[in-house]
C-alpha positions as CSV (number, residue, x, y, z in Angstrom):
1,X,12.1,-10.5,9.7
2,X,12.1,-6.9,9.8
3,X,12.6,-5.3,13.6
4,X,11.5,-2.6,15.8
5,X,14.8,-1.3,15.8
6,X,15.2,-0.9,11.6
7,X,11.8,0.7,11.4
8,X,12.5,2.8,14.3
9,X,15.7,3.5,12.1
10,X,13.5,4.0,9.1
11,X,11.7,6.7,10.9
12,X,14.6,8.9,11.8
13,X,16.1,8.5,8.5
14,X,12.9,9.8,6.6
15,X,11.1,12.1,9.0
16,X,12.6,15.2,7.2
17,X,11.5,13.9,3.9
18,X,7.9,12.7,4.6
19,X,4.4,14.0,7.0
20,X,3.7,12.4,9.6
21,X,0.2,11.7,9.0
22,X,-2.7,12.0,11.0
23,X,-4.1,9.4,13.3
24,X,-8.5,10.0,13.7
25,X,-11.1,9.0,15.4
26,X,-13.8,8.6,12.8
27,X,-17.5,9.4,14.0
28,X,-18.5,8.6,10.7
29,X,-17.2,5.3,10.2
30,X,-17.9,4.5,13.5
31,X,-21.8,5.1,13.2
32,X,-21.7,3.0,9.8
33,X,-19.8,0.0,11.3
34,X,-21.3,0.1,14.5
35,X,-18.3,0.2,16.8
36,X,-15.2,2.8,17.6
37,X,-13.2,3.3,14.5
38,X,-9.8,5.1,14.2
39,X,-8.0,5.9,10.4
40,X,-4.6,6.5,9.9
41,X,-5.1,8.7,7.0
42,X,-2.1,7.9,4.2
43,X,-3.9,9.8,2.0
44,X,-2.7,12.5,3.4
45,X,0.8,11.0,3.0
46,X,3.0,13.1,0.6
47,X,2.4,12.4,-3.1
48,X,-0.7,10.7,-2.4
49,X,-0.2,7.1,-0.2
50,X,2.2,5.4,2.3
51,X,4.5,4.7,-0.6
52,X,6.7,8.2,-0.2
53,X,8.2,6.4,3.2
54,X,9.6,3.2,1.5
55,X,10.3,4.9,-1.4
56,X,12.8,7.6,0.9
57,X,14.2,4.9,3.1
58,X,15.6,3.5,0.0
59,X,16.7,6.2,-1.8
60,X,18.5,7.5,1.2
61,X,20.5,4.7,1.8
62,X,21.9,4.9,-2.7
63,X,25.5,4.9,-2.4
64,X,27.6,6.4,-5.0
65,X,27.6,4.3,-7.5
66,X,23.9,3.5,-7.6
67,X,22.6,7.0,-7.7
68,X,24.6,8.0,-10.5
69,X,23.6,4.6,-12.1
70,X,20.1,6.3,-11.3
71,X,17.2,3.8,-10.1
72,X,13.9,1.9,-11.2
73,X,10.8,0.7,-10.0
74,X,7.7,-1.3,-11.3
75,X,4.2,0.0,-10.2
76,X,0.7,0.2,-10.5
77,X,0.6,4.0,-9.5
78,X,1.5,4.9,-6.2
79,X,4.9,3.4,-6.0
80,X,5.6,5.1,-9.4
81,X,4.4,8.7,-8.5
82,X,6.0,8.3,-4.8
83,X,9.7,7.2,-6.1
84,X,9.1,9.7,-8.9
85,X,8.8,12.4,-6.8
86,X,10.9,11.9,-4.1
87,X,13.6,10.9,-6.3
88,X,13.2,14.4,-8.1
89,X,13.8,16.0,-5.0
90,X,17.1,14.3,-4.0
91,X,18.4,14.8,-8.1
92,X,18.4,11.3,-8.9
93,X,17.8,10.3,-12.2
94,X,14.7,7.4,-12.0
95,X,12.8,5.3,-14.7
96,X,9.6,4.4,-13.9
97,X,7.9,1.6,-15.6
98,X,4.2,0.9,-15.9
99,X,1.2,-0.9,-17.0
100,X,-0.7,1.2,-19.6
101,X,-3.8,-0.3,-17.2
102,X,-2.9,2.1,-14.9
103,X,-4.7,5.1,-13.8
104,X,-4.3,7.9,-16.1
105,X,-3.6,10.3,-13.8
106,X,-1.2,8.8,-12.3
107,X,0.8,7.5,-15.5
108,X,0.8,11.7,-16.2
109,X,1.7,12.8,-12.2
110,X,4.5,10.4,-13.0
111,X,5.6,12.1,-16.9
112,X,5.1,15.3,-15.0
113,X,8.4,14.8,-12.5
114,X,11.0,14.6,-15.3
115,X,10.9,10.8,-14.8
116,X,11.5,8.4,-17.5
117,X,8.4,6.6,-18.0
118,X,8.0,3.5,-19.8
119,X,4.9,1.2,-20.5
120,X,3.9,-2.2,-20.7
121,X,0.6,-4.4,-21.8
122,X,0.6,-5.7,-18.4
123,X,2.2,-5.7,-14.9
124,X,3.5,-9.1,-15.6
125,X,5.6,-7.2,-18.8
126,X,5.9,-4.4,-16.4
127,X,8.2,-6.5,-13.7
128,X,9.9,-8.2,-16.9
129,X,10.7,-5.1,-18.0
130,X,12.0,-3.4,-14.8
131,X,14.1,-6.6,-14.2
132,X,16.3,-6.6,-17.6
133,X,16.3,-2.3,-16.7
134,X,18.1,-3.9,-13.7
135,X,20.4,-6.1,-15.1
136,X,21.1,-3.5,-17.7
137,X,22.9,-0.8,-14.5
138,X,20.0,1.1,-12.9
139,X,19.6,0.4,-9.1
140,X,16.1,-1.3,-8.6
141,X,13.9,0.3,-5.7
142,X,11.6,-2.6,-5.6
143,X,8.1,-1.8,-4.3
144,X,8.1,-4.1,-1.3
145,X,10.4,-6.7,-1.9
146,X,13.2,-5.1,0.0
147,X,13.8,-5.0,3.7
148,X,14.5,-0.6,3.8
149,X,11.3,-0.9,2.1
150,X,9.2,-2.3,4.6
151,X,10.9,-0.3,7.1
152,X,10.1,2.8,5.5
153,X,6.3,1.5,5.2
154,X,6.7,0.1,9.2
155,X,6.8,3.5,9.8
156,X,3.2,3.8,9.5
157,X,2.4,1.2,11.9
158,X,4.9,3.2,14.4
159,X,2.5,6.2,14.1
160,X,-0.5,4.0,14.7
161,X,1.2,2.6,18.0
162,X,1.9,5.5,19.2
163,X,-0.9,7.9,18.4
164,X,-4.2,5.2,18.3
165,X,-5.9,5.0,21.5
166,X,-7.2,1.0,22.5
167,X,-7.2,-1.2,19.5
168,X,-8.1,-4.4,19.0
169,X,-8.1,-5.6,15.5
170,X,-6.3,-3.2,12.2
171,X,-7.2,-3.7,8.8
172,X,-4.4,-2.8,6.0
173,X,-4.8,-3.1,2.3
174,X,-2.4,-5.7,0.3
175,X,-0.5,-6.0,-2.7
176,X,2.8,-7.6,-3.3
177,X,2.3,-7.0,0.9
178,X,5.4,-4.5,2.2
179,X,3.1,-2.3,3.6
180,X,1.2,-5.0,5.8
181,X,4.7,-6.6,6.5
182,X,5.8,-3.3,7.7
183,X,2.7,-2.4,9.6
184,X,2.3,-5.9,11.4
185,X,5.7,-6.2,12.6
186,X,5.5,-2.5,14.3
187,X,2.4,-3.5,15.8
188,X,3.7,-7.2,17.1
189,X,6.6,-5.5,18.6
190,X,4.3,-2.2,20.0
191,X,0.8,-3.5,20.3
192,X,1.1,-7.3,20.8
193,X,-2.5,-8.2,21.6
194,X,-3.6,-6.3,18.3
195,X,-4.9,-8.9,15.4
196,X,-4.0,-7.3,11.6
197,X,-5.8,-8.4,9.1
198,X,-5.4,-8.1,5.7
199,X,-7.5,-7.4,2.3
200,X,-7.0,-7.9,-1.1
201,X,-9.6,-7.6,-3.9
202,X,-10.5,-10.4,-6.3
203,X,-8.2,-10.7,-9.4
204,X,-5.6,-9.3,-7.6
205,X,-4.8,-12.2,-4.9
206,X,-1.2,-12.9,-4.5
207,X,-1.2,-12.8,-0.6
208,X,-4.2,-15.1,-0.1
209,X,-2.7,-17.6,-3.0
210,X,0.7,-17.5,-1.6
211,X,-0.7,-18.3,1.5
212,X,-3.1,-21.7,0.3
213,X,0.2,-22.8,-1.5
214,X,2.6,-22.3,1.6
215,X,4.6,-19.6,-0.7
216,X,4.9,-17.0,-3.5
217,X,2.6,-18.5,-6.7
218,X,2.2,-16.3,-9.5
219,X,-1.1,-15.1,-9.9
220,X,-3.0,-14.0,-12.7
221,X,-4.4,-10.2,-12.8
222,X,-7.9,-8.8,-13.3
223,X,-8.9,-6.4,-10.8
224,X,-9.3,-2.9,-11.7
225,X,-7.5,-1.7,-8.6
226,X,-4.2,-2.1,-10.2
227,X,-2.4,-0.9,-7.0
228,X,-3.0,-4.1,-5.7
229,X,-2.0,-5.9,-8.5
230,X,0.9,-7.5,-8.0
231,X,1.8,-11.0,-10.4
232,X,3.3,-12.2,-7.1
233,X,4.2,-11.6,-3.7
234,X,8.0,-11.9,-2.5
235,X,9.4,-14.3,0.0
236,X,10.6,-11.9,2.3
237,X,6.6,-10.4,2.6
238,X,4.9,-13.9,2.5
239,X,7.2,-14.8,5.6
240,X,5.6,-11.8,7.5
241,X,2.3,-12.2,7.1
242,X,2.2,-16.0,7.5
243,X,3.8,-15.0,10.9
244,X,2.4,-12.0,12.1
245,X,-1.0,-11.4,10.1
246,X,-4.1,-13.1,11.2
247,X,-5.9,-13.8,8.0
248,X,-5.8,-12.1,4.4
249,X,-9.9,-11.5,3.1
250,X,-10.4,-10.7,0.1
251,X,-13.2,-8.9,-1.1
252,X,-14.8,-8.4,-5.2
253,X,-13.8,-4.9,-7.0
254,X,-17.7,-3.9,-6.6
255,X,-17.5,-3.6,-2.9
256,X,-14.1,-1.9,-2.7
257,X,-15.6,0.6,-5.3
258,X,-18.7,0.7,-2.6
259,X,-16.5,1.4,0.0
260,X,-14.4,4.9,-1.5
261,X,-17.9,5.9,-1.9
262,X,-18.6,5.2,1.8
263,X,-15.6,6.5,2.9
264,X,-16.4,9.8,1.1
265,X,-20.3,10.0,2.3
266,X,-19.1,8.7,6.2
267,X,-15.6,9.2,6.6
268,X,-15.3,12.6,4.2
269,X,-12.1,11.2,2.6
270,X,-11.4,10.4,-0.8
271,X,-10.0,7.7,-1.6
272,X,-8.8,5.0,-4.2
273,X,-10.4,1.4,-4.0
274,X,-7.4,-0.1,-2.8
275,X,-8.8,1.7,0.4
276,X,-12.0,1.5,-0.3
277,X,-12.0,-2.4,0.0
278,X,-11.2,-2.1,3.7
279,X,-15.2,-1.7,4.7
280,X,-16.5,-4.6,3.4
281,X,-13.7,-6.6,4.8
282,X,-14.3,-4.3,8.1
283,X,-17.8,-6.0,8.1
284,X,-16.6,-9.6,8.1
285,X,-13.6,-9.3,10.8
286,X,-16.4,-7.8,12.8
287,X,-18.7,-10.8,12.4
288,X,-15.6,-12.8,13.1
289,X,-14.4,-11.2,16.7
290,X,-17.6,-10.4,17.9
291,X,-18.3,-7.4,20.5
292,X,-16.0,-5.5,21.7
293,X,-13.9,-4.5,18.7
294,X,-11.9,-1.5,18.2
295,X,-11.2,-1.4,14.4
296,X,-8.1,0.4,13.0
297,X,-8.4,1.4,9.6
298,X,-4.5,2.6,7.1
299,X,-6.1,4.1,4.5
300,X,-3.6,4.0,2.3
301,X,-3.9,6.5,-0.6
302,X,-6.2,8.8,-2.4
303,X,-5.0,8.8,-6.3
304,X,-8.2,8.3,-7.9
305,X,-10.1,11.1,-9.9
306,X,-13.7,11.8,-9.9
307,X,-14.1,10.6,-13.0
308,X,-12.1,6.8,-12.2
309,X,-14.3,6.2,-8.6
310,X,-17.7,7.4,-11.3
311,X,-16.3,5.4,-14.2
312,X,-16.2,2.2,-11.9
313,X,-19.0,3.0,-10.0
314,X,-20.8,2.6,-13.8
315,X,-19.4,-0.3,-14.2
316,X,-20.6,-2.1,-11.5
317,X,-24.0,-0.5,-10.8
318,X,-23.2,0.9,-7.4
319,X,-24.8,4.2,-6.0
């Protein structure tokens, strides 16, 4: 289990290389929801999301050997463009690999560093691929199975403890589930009494399975917010959540479309529906606890264009 003390480490390791983002008090969101709501806005985060901290915490810690081996990582986008980016910056030579599901802009932010970019059919072929890449030399920076990588992503959690006012229950988007991991055991160490809850979207549920099964299942992928979609979650995150995490909801790809509009309308922010699905869930924890809640929101990244959130808002008929 990750520590205080490693993502405390995590922090003083990265803080040159990443913003420390800001922690709000949204009027906004507090008016639609009905109680006080803060948002700890990662959208803001360089290169778009949270994933610039686990992506630095690892590449900081490359000895030798590995950088000039150079590194790879699987993503659905924001992993991609984070380790991209940041590996650009420190001159390491990176491969990125990708499903050709994934948002076009960022499969281009992504070309657009210099990285080497290869695509797949799907994300299961995608982690195939990046695994034999592996076993072939390059150093895998794997996006969340890896304990500098929840660190890094603890970091955000850190922030919330220390810049939030009274919380009572935080809601954090999941995918293969480092930054929840991460995020719940800052708070268990720094906020003890707050409950985190967790949110997937349907079609992209390998938290919630993994924890009906008591473990990692694979799972198969649907959902159009593909930076959720991870085939399977890891050991190391499973162990976290099933510890630290009160429950995982999970909510369908219309409503987490509905909520980056409502985040844009309420909350002026733009962001992707792996955000966006924190409303609805928002709605059901507070029908859960009742009066009294103080709702923390990580709204994790922003790398959707006008035209995807329009595109899926088509789709599925919401206005």
């Amino acid at each position: 289990m990750i520590g205080i003390s490693e993502i405390r480490a995590a922090g003083e390791r990265i803080a040159a290389h990443v913003l420390r983002t800001p922690t709000v008090v949204s009027h906004g969101l507090g008016a639609l929801l009905g109680v006080p709501v803060t948002a700890k806005l990662e959208l803001l985060q360089r290169t778009g999301s949270f994933k610039a901290r686990g992506a630095t915490a690892r590449l900081l810690a490359l000895d030798e050997a590995e950088r000039a081996a150079g590194v790879v990582a699987v993503s659905g986008g924001n992993h991609g463009i984070a380790l991209a980016t940041m590996a650009a910056a420190m001159d390491v030579k990176a491969t990125v690999v990708m499903a050709r599901t994934a948002p076009a802009r960022s499969i281009e932010t992504v070309a657009a560093t210099g990285a080497t970019l290869r695509l797949t059919d799907g994300m299961g072929e995608a982690f195939a691929l990046t695994h034999r890449l592996r076993d072939e030399g390059l150093t895998l920076v794997h996006p969340f199975d890896d304990p500098l990588v929840i660190a890094g992503q603890g970091t955000v959690g850190l922030e919330l403890a220390e810049d939030a006012g009274e919380l009572t229950d935080v809601l954090v988007s999941v995918g293969g589930g480092g930054l929840i991991a991460g995020v719940a055991a800052a708070l268990h160490a720094l906020r003890p009494g707050v409950r985190v809850w967790g949110v997937e979207t349907e079609g992209a549920q390998a938290m919630s399975a993994a924890l009906a099964a008591g473990g990692p299942v694979p799972v198969p992928l649907s959902s159009v917010v593909t930076t959720l979609s991870a085939p399977s979650v890891s050991q190391l995150t499973y162990d976290h959540v099933a510890a630290l995490v009160e429950e995982v909801l999970v909510v369908p790809d219309a409503e987490a479309v509905r909520g980056s509009l409502d985040l844009a309308e309420h909350a002026k922010l733009w962001t992707e529906p792996a955000a966006g699905c924190l409303l609805p869930a928002a709605r059901r924890v507070l029908e859960r606890v009742g009066d009294g809640a103080r709702l923390g929101l990580v709204v994790c990244g922003g790398n959707a264009t006008v035209a995807d959130v329009v595109g899926w808002a088509e789709r599925f008929g919401v206005r």
